[in-house]
N, C-alpha and C positions, 0 to 999 in steps of 0.2 A: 617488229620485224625480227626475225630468227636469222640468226647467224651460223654459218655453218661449221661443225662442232669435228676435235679429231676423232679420228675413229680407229679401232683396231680389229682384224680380221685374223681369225682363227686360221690356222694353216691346217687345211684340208685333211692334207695324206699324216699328218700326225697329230689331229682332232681326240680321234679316240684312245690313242696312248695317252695325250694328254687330261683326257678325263678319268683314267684310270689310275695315273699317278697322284691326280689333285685329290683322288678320294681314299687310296692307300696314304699321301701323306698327314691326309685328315685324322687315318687312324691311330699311326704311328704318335703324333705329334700330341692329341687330342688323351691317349693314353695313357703320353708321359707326363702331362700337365695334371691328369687327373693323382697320380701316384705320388707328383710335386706336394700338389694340395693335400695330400696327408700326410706325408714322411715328414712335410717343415714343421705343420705346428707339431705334432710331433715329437719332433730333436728338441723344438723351441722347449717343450714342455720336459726334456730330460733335466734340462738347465736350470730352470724354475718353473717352480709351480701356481708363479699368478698368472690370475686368469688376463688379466689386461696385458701383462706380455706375451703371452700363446696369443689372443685371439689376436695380437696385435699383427702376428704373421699374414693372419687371413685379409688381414682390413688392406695392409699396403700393397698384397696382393692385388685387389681388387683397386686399390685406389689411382692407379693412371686413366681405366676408364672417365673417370671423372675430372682430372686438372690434365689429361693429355691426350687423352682421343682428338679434340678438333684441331691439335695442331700435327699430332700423326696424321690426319685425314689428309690434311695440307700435304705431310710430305706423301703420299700415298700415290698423289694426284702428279706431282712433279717429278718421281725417280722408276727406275724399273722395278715392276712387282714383286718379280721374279725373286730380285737383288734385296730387296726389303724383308720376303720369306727366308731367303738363307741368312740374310746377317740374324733375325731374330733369332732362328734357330739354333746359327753356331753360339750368339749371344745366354741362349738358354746351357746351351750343353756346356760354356765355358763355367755356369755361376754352378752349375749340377756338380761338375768336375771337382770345383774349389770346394765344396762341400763333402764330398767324396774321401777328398784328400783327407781335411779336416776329421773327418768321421774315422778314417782307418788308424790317423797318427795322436786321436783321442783329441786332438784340440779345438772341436766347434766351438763357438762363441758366440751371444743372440746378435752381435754387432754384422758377423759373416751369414748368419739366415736370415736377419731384415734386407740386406744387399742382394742377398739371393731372390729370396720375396720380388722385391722390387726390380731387379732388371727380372723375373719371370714375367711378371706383371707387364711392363713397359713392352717385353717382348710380345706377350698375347696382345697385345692391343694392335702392334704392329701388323703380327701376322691375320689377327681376324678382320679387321679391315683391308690389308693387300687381298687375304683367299678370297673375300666377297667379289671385290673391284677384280683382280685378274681373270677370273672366269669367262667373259665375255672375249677376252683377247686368246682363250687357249683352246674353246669348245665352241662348234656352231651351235644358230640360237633354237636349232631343233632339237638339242641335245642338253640344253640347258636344263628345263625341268628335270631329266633324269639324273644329269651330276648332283645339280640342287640336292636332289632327295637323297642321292647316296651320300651326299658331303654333310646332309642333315642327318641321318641316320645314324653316321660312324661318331660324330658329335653329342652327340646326344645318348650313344650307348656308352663312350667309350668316356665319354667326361661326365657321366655321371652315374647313371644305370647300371653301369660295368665297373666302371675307372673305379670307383670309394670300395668296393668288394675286394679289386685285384691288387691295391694300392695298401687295402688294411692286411692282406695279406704275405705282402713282401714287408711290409714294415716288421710284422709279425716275426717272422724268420730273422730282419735285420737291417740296420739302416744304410749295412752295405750294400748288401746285393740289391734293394729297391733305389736307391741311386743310381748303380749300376746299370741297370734295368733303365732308369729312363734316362739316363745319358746316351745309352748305347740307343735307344729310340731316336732319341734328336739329331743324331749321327745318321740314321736310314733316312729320316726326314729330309737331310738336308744334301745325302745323294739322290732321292728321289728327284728331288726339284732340278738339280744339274740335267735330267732327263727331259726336261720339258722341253717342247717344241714352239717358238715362234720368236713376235717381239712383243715381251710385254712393258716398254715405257713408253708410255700416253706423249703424244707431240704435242707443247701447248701453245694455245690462238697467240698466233702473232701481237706483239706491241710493244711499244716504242718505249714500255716506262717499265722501271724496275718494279719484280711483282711479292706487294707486301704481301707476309703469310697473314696479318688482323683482315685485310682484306678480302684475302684467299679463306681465311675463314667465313667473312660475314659474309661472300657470295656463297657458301656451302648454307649458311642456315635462311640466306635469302630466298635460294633458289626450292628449300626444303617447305616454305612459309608459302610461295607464289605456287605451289604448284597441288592443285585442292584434293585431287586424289592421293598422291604422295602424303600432304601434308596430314590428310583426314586418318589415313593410314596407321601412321605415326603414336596421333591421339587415338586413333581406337586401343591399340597393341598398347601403348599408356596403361591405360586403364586396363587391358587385361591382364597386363602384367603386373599391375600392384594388386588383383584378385588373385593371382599365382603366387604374389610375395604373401598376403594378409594367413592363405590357405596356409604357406609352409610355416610360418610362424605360428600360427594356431594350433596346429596341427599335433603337433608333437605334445601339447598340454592337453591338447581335449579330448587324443585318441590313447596317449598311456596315463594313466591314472585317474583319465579324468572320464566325462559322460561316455565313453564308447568303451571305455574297460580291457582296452587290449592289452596284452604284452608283449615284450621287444618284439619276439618274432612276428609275431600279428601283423603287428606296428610294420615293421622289415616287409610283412608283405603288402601292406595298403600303398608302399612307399613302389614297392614294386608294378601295382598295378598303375600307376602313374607314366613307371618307363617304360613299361612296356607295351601302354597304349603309343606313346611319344615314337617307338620303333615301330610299331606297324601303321602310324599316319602317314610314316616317308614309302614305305611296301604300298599303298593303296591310293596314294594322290594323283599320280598319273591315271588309273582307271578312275576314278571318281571325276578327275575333271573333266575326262572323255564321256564321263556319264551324265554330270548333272550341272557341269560347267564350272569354269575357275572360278565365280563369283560363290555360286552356292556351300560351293569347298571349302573356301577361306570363312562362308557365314559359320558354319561347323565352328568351328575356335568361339565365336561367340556363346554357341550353344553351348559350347564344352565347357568354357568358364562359368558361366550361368551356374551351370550344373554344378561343377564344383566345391563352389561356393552355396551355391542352395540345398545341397542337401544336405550337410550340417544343419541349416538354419531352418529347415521345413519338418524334417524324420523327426521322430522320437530319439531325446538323447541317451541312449541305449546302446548295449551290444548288439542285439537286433537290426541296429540301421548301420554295421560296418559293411556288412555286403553292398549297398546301395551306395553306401559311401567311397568303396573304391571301384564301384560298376561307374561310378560319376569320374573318382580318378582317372580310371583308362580312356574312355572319352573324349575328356579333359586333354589329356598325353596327345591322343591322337589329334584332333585338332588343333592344336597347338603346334605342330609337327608341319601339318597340310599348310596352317597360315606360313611358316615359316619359309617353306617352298615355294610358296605359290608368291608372298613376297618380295622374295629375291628375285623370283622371276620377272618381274613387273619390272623391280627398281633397274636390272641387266637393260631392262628394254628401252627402258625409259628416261632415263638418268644419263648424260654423255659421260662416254669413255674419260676426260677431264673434269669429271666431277663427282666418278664415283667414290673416291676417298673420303674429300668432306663431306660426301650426302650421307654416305652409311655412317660416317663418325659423328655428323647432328641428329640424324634418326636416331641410332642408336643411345646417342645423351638422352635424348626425350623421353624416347622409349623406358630405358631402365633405369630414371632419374624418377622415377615414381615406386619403383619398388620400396627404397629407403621406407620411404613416407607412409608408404601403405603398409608395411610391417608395425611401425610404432603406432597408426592409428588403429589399427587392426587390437593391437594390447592394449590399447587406454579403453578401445569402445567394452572388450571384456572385460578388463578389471572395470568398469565403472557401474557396467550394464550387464550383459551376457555375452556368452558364447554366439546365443542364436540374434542378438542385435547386432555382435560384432561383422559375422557372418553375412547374414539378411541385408545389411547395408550394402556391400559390397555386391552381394544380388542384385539387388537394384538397380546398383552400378552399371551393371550388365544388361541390365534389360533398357536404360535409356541410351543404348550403343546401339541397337535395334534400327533407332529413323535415319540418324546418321549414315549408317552404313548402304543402307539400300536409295539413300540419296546421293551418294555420292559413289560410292563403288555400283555401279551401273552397268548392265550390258553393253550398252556403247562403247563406255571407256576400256571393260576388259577388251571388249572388238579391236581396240586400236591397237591394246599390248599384243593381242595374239595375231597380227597384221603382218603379213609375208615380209614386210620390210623393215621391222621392228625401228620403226624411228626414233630417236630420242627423245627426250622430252629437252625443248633449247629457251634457257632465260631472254630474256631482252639482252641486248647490247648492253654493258658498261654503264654507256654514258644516260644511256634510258633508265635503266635500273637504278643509280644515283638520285633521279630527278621525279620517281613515281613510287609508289606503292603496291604495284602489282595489279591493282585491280584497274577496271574501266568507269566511269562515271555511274552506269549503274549497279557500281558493286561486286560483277562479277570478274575473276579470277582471271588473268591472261593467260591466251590460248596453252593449252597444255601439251602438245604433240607440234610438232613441227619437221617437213622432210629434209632430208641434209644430203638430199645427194646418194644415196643408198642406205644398206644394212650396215650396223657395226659390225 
């Protein structure tokens, strides 16, 4: 039995300001973190020149995704979104500041850019998890897909494509003015969001008991386990994202110095062909779904990875095979770009408004908890074997992602996301959920859509 879930409703007459700020703040935000990501190691690297203390900026960076995403998720799902995006923001622009300071009166210290690192870090995790979950509450769901693509787009140019170009080049000049630069960013960021229009804090289901967050967690990865489209989703994007990690770790050894014979710049542009497929998949996703359908769109990313990965492991290892090799990059980009869209859109639909935080904080563990792994196996299967074993494997990978997907991501099922009513997808009750496993006696998965009363 389905429960009926809260909901939040876009306000109308200030719909599309709101999707126009959440995609300007994207830029804003996404270009200061990109400039973050170079200026620290960086400074780190002014200080000392080991390598474990530099890359050490990068690691703690990154490392809340992993010991504090599901319990950010948690808080995602109980406070205003809204409120969540500005405190990260001011949070960022205060640690940018202290560094700032530190940089003009000569006194950095690795002690002041690990701190910085790390509430950057804690902060990105905050805000990429609210910007997902608030969207439903600030855009109607006809409008979704096209925020999606822009918020995917400016992400995707501006934190990586763009952001390492514009960020080596303020450093370049000076580690003031590239500070400068992105503090004054997270400062536009965070009047942007005061501009927003509506209510974005989630009402949560009534009950009588106080609500633990291990709880609140394990109903996020419960609900991510019962629900076989979601869940299948999850593990596909898996797997293709540790053939995106194996590629970029390989990549750099086997295209400079090694069988493909490029140099930097070359190298600069194979890297390029990659972003700039990833920028025109968010330009062509809305026509493409109207063309060949959201299922078919999202198979693309399959292809694209295939490809990626196979054409190292198929071509002649030659300079001769770099053209094919980043005709496969751009592909690659652009599909990967469409899945990402079209994803989010599904998850908006389908996912209740109270449980979009922990869902994208356990998807997203799953998801890019295989890149690690797929990096380091990606260099033992070369050093052991080859380039084209390393590679080819990872191929493979991709081709038994093939039955999977066309058995589970189905016509029907997209039928249901793109359904005037866009209903949620609603776990069992509590006390049901406690006492089963999700499935029915024959195995299969409990019902996956449920109506609750309206649209979100």
């Amino acid at each position: 039995m389905a429960t009926a879930q809260p909901k939040l409703q876009a306000d109308p007459h200030g719909a599309r300001r709101n999707e126009w700020i959440l995609v300007v703040f994207t830029g804003t935000t996404n270009i200061a973190d990109a400039v973050a990501r170079i200026a620290l190691p960086l400074l780190a690297a002014q200080i000392s020149r080991s390598p474990i203390v530099v890359t050490a900026v990068a690691a703690i960076m990154s490392l809340p995704w992993l010991v504090a995403a599901l319990h950010i998720g948690v808080l995602v799902d109980r406070m205003d979104r809204r409120a969540l995006l500005m405190a990260a923001e001011i949070a960022r622009m205060l640690s940018v500041g202290a560094l700032l300071v530190a940089v003009l009166t000569a006194t950095p210290t690795l002690l002041l850019i690990y701190i910085a690192a790390l509430v950057i870090g804690l902060a990105d995790v905050v805000a990429g998890i609210s910007g997902v979950s608030i969207v439903p509450s600030a855009v109607p769901k006809h409008r979704w897909e096209t925020a999606n693509a822009r918020i995917t787009a400016l992400e995707y140019l501006f934190n990586g494509f763009a952001g390492q170009p514009i960020g080596g080049f303020l450093v370049a000049i000076g580690f003031g003015l590239a500070l400068s630069v992105t503090g004054f960013a997270y400062v536009v960021g965070a009047i942007l969001l005061l501009l927003l229009v509506g209510n974005f804090k989630v009402a949560a289901p009534p009950t009588t008991h106080k609500r633990s967050v291990n709880k609140d967690i394990r109903e996020g990865l419960r609900f991510l386990w019962q629900h076989r489209l979601l869940r299948t989703m999850a593990l596909l994007i898996a797997i293709m994202a540790g053939c995106w990690a194996a590629w970029l770790a390989l990549i750099p050894v086997y295209a400079v110095g090694g069988p493909l014979g490029l140099d930097e710049r070359q190298y600069g542009f194979l890297l390029t062909c990659l972003g700039a497929g990833g920028v025109i998949g968010t330009v062509i996703v809305g026509p493409v779904n109207r063309w060949i359908g959201r299922r078919w769109s999202m198979f693309t990313d399959i292809i694209g990875a295939f490809g990626l990965v196979a054409a190292p492991a198929l071509l002649p290892a030659a300079p001769s095979s770099a053209w094919i090799v980043g005709a496969a990059a751009f592909v690659a980009g652009a599909g990967g770009t469409m899945w990402t869209v079209n994803s989010r859109f599904i998850t908006q639909s389908l996912v209740p408004a109270d449980m979009l935080g922990r869902f994208s904080a356990a998807s997203r563990l799953v998801a890019w908890g295989m890149t690690p792994v797929a990096a380091i196996l990606a260099g033992i299967l070369a050093q052991i074997f080859s380039y084209r074993v390393a590679f080819g494997f990872f191929a493979v990978l991709c081709v038994l992602l093939i039955y999977p997907f066309f058995k589970v991501v189905t016509r029907e099922r997209i039928a249901e996301v793109d359904g005037p009513t866009g209903a949620p997808a609603t776990p069992a009750p509590r006390g049901e959920q406690d006492g089963n496993t999700g499935t029915t006696d024959d195995g299969e998965d409990l019902p996956e859509t449920a109506t609750t009363g309206g649209s979100r």
